[in-house]
N, C-alpha and C positions, 0 to 999 in steps of 0.2 A: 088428114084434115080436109075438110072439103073446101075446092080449090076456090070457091065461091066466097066461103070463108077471110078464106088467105088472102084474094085479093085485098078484100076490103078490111085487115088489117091491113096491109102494104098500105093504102089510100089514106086511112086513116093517121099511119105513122107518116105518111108525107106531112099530110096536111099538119099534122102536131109542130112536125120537124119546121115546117114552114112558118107556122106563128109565133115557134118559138123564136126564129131568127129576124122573124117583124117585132116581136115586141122585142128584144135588143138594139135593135136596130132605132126603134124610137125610144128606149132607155140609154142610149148611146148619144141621142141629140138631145134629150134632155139635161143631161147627165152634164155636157159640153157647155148646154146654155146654164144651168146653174152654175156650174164651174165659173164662166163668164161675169154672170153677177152676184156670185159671191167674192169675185175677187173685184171684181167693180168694187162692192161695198167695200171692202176690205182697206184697197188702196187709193180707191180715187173718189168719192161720195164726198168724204171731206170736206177737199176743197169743189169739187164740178156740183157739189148737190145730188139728191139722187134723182135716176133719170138724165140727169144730165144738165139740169137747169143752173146750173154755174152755184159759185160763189166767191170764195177765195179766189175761187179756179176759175176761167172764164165756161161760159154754158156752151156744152157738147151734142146738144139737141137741135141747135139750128137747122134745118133744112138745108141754108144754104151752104151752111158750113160741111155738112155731109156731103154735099153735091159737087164742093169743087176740093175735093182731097180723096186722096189715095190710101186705101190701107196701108200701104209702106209708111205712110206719112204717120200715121199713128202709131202704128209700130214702134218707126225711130223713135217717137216723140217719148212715147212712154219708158225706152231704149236710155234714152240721151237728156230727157229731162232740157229744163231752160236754167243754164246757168248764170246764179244770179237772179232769176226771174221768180219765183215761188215754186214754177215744177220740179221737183225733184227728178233726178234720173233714179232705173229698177234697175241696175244691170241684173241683181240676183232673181230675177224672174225668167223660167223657162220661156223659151219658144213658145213651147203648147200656153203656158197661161198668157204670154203675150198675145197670142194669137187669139183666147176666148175672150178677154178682155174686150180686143179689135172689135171681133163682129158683136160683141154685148152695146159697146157703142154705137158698129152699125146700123144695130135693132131699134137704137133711137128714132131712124126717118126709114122707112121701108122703102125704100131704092137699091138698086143695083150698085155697087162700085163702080164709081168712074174710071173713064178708061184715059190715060195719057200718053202720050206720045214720052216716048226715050231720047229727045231729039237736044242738046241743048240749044238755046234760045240767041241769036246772032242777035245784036243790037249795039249801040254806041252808050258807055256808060257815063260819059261825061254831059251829053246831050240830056241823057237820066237823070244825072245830080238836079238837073236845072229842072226838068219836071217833077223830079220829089219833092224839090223845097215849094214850088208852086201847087202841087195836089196831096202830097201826102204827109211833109215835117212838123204839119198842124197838129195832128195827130201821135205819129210815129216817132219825132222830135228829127232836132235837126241833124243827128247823124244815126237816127236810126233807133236810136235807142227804148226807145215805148214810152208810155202815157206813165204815170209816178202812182205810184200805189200799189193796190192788190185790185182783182175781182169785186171785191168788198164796197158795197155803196158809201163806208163812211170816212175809207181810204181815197175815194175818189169825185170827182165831181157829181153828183145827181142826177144832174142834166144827161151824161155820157150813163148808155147802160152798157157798157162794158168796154174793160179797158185794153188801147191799144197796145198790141203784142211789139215785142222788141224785134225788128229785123234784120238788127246787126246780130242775133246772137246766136254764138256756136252751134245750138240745140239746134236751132229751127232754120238756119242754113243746110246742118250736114241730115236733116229731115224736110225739107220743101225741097222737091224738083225745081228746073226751070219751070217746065211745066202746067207744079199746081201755083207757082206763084203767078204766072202768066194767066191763069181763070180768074184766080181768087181777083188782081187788079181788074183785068177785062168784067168779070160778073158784080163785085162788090156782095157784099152781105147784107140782103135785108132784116132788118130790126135790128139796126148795129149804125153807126156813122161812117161806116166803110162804102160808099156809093160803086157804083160801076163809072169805072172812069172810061167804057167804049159809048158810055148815055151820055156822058158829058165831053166826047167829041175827040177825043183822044183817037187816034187811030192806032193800026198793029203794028205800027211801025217802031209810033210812040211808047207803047207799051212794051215792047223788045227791049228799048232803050231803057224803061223804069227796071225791067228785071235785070238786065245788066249791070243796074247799077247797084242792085239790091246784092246782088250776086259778089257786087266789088267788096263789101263787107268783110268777105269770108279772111279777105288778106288782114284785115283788123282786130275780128273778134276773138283768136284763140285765146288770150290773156286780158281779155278785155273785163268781164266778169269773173277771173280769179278768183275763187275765196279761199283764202288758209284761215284753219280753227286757228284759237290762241292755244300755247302750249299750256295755262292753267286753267281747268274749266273754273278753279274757284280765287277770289280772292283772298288771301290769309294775312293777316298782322297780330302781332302778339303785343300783349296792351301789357305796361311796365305797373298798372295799377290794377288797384283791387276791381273783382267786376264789380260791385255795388258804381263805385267810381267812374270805371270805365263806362259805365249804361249811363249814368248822367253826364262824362264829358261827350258821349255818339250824340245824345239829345241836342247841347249845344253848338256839337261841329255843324249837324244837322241846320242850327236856328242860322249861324254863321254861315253858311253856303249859302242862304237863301232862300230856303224850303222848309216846311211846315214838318212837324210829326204829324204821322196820320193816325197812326194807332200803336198799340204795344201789348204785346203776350208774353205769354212762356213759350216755348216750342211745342206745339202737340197740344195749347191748350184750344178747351171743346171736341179735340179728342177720344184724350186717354182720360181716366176718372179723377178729379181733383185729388191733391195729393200723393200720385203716384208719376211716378219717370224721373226724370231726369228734371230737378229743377232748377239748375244754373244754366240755361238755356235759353235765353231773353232775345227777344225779336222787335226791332222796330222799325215800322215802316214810313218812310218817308217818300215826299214830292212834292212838286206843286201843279197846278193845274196844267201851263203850258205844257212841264214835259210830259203831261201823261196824256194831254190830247196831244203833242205832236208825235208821241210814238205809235198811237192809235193812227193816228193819217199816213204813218211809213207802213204800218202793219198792224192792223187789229192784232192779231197772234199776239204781239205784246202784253195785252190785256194780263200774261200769265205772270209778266216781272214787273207790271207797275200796279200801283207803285212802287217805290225800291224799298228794298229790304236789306237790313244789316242784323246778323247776328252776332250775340254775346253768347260767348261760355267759359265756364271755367272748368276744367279737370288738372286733379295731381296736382292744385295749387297754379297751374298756368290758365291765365287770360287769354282767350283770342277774341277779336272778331274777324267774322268771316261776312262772303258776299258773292253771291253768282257772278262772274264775270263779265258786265256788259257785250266785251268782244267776241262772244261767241253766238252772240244773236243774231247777224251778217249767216253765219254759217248755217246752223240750225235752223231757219226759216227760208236758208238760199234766195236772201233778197237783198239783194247790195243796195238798194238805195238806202237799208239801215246803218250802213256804215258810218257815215261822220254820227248819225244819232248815237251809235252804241261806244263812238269814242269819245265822244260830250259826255257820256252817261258813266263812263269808264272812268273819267278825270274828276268828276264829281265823286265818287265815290273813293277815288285815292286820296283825293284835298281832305275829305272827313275823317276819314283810316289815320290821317298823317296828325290831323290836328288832335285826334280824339285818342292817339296813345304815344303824344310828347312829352 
């Protein structure tokens, strides 16, 4: 072959060889960043919105909030979840999807990852307590705990666009450095009520002292937001009367609580085509107004169990009725401030059960 030839296949197979390992090479970061926000959407869109502009979830697109955290920080966070707090923790997420998740967030604010020091943070924490309750238990509460609600504007004040995180709690102790807590106070977050408290005269001395004290936490919170499921997700009583019977004593237990019937079906009816399924299956739902806005102000999510619902059925000649368990709402939503609500809501629905198959 003529060697003139040969070269310029040799050239040519370079160069092929070449493009071929560029275009991999950006099918490989593409590939990474879909990865990224597909699992975004997947598991965090949710509650953060997409993009990141909050909801449920507090919004991930801050500038400022980018600027004063650490990819570790997000890591753990998505890691370890906020117990009690609406975060859920992933443990069953890979490294790699934790990792494309990360920079899918990072890709929020186009900056660099901040850099911190590994140093921990020398300070007086008792000196702290006294400047938390003066600059930050407004907010934070007075032992740390966060602002009551959700992300959610109808959970929480109006006025506040987003609600104060907990800083006693497990998650976000064993995921904040001394470090990023040390910016985050010293810079504050604009477009949030979190100020920089070095604008407002605080010195680093000062602020050594709040993280110390934030720090002190840690001895507090293992248990602090515990939640255990209830051992039955559902509630069951078996009614000694006929169901035609039993559906008009739940009516009455209902009037006798205190609460109105809201409505009443078949199960599956508007579903399934009239006529067809199962029709000893009778649903009615009950409330009254208070409790269904005060579980929207602990948790929108709520919206899914109120108002309450009790069902009839009968099979094989046996009555029941049945009822989601209030006490597993605390767990399911990992929001402990629904606790005493889901055990108010748990007692009400026993008092009707008791009265309506005596």
């Amino acid at each position: 072959m003529n060697p003139v030839l040969i070269l310029l296949s040799v050239v040519v197979l370079s160069l092929s060889a070449c493009a071929q390992v560029e275009r991999a090479e950006i099918t490989s970061d593409r590939d990474e960043e879909t990865a990224g926000a597909r699992l975004y959407a997947q598991y965090c869109s949710v509650c953060h919105g997409n993009h990141g502009r909050g909801g449920v979830g507090v919004p991930l697109a801050l500038e400022d909030f980018l600027e004063s955290v650490s990819n570790q920080y997000i890591e753990r966070t998505i890691r370890l979840g906020r117990p009690g707090r609406v975060m859920p923790a992933f443990p069953r997420l890979t490294d790699q999807e934790v990792q494309a998740i990360t920079e899918y967030v990072r890709s929020f604010h186009w900056a660099d990852e901040p850099l911190f020091s590994s140093e921990p943070v020398e300070g007086d924490p008792e000196l702290g307590g006294k400047l938390f309750i003066a600059f930050c238990a407004r907010c934070h509460g007075a032992n740390g705990e966060g602002g009551e609600g959700t992300g959610v504007s109808f959970s929480r004040p109006t006025f506040i666009p987003i609600l104060a995180p907990a800083l006693n709690n497990a998650g976000y102790l064993a995921s904040a450095s001394d470090q990023v807590i040390k910016r985050s106070l010293a810079l504050g977050r604009e477009r949030t009520p979190m100020r920089s408290l070095s604008a407002m005269g605080l010195s680093e001395q000062n602020i050594d002292d709040l993280v110390s004290y934030i720090r002190s936490f840690q001895t507090l919170s293992a248990d602090r937001a515990a939640i255990k499921r209830p051992v039955d997700a559902v509630l069951v009583q078996q009614s000694p009367h006929s169901y035609e019977q039993t559906i008009e004593r739940i009516r009455q237990a209902v009037v006798n609580s205190g609460h109105s019937v809201v409505r009443e079906e078949l199960l599956g009816e508007g579903i399934v085509d009239p006529g067809e399924g199962e029709r000893k299956q009778y649903v009615v739902y009950f409330g009254s107004l208070q409790i269904i806005s005060d579980g929207l102000a602990h948790d929108p999510r709520m919206g899914l169990f109120l108002p309450g619902k009790i069902t009839i059925v009968e099979h094989a000649g046996v009555v029941k009725v049945l009822a989601s368990n209030p006490e597993q709402y605390t767990a399911l939503f990992n929001n402990i401030a629904l606790s005493d609500f889901a055990a108010m809501l748990h007692g009400i629905y026993l008092a009707i059960f008791k009265e309506a198959t005596s």
